[in-house]
N, C-alpha and C positions, 0 to 999 in steps of 0.2 A: 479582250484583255482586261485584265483587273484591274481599278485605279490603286494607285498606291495607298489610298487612306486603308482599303479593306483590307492590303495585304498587310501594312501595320499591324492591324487590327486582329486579322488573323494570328500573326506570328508574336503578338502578346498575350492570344489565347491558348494557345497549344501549351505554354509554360503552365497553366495554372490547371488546367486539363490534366497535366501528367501528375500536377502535386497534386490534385484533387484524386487520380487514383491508385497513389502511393500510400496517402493516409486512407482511404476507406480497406486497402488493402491491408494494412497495421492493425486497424481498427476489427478486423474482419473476423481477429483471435480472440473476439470480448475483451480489447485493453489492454490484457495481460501484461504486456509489454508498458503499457505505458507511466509514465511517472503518476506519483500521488503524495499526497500531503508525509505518509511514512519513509520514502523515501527521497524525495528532493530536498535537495541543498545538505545532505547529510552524508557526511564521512564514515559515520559509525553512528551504530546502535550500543546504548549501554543499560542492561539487564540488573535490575538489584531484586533480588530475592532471598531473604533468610540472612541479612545482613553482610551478601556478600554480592558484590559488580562484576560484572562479565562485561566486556565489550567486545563487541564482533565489527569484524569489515571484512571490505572485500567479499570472496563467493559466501561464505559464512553470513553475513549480512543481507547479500542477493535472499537465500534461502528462507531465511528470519524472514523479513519482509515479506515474503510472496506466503507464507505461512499466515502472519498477522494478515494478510490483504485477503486471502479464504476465509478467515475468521469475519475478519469484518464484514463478506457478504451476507454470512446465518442469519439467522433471526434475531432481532430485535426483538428484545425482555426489558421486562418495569423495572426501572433504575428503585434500588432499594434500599433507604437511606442506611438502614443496620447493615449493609453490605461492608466486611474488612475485606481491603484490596491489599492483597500482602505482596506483589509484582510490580514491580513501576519501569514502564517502557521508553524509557526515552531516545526519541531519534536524532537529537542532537540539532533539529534545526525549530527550536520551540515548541515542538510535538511531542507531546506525553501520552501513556497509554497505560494503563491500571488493569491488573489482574487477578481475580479473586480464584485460589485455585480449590478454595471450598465451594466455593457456588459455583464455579466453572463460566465466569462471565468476563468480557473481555469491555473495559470501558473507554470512551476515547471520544471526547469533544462531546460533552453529553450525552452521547448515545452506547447504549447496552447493549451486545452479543451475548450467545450462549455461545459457549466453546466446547464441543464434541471431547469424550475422553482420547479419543485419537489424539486429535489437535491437541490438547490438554499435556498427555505426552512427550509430542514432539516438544512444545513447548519447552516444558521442564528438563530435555536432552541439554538443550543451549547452557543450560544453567549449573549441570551437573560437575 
C-alpha cells in the first residue's frame, strides 16, 4: 500500500503534467496563437497614413495583427537614418510601429523588417 505522503505527491503531480502538456500542445503551432507585445492589453489598433486614421478591432484587428506578427518574423535590415516612415502603427497599449512604404520596411522597438510587396499590399487594404 502507498503511504499517503506519495499519494499527495502524486496527485499534485498529475495537475501540472496535464498543464505541461496542454501548453507544449499550443506551443506545437510555433506560437501562433500566442499573445505578443502587438496585441496584449490592446482593444484596438489605430492606423494613420496620408493623414488619415483607421482604427480596427475585433476580427479586423485579429487579422492586422497576425499580418504585422509575419512581418516581424522576415529579415532584419540596417535601420537607416534617411529612412521617412510615412505609417505609424499603434496598438494602443504603448506600442508603436512605423512604416516606410518606399522602402518597404516595417520598424518597431529598434528593430528593422523588410516587408514583401505581398505584405506591403495587404497592408495598405487596411488603410484604404
Amino acid at each position: 500500500m502507498m503511504s499517503s505522503c506519495k499519494l499527495k505527491f502524486i496527485l499534485l503531480l498529475i495537475p501540472l503534467i496535464v498543464v505541461t502538456f496542454l501548453v507544449g500542445c499550443n506551443n506545437s503551432k510555433g506560437g501562433e496563437d500566442a499573445l505578443t507585445v502587438f496585441d496584449v492589453n490592446s482593444s484596438k489598433v489605430l492606423i494613420t497614413y496620408n493623414n488619415k486614421t483607421t482604427a480596427l478591432s475585433d476580427d479586423k484587428q485579429k487579422e492586422f495583427v497576425s499580418l504585422i506578427k509575419s512581418i516581424y518574423k522576415d529579415t532584419d535590415v540596417k535601420d537607416d537614418s534617411t529612412t521617412k516612415y510615412d505609417m505609424k502603427i499603434d496598438f494602443n497599449n504603448g506600442n508603436v510601429g512605423e512604416v516606410s512604404t518606399d522602402k518597404k520596411v516595417f520598424k518597431f522597438q529598434n528593430n528593422v523588417k523588410k516587408i514583401s510587396d505581398e505584405d506591403l499590399n495587404s497592408l495598405l487594404e487596411y488603410v484604404k
